[in-house]
C-alpha positions as CSV (number, residue, x, y, z in Angstrom):
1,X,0.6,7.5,-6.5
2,X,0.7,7.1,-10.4
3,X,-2.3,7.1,-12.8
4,X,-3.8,3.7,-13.8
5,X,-6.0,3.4,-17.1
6,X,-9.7,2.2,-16.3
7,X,-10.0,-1.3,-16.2
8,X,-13.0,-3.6,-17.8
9,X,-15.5,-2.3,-15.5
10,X,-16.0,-5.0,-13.7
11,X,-14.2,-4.0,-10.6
12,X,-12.9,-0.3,-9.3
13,X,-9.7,0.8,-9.2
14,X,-8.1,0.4,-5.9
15,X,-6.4,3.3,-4.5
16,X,-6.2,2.6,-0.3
17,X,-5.5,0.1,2.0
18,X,-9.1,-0.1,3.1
19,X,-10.4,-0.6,-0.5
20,X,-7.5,-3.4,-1.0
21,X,-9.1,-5.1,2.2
22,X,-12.7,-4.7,1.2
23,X,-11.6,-6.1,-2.3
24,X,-10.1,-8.9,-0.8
25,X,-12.8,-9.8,0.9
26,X,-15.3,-9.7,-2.2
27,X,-12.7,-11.6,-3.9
28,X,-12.8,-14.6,-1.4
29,X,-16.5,-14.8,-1.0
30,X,-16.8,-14.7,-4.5
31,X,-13.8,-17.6,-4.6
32,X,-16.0,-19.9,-2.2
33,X,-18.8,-19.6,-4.2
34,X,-19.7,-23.1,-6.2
35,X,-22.0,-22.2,-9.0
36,X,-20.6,-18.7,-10.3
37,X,-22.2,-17.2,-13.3
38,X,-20.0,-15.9,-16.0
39,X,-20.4,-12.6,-14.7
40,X,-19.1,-13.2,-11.1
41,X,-16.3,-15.3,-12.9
42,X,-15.0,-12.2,-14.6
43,X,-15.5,-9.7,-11.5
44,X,-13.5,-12.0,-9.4
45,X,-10.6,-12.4,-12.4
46,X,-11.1,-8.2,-12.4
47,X,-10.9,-8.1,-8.8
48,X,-8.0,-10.5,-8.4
49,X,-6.3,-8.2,-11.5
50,X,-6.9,-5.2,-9.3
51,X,-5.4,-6.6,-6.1
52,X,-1.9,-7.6,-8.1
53,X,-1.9,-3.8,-9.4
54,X,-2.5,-2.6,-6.0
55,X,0.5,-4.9,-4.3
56,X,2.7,-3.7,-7.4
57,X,2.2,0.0,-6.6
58,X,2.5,-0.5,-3.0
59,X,5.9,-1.9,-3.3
60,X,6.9,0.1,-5.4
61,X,6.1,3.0,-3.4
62,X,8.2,1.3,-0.6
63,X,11.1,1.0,-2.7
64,X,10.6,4.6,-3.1
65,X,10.6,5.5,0.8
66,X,13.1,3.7,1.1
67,X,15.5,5.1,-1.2
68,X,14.1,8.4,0.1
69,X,14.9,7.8,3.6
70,X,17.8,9.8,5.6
71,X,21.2,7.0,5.5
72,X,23.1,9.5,7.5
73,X,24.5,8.8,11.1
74,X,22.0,8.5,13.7
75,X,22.5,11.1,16.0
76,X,20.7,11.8,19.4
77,X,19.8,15.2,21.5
78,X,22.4,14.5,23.7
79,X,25.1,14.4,21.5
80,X,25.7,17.7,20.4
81,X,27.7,18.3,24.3
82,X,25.1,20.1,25.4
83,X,22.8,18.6,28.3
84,X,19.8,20.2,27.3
85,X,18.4,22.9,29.7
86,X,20.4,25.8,28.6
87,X,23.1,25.4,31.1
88,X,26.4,25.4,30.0
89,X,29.2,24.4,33.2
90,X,31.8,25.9,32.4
């Protein structure tokens, strides 16, 4: 996973699914809150900054699997004529 430069402080960086979730969930309760402060206003815009990274990187790292993945023919055991045990019957 690439490098990111720190962000304003307000919020961490996120680096895993489980840290994307938590964030998401601090996000939403701070969302439903009525009477934020300035400070909760700019940790939830920090927050909701950190969550677009997060979904950037993530699909970019699927594009990357993706491309990485084996496009070959699909082959099984069974095909290479053999049936498996050793035995040949000829």
């Amino acid at each position: 996973m690439p490098k990111r430069g720190r962000t304003n402080g307000f919020a961490r960086q996120i680096t895993t699914r489980r840290d994307y979730e938590n964030a998401s969930a601090v996000a939403k309760r701070l969302s439903n809150q009525a009477d934020r402060d300035s400070a909760a206003e700019r940790r939830l815009q920090a927050l909701l900054k950190e969550l677009d990274e997060y979904d950037e990187l993530e699909d970019e790292e699927s594009e990357d699997r993706a491309d990485l993945r084996y496009s070959g023919p699909r082959r099984r055991w069974s095909d290479n004529g053999s049936d498996g045990n050793g035995s040949d019957d000829s």
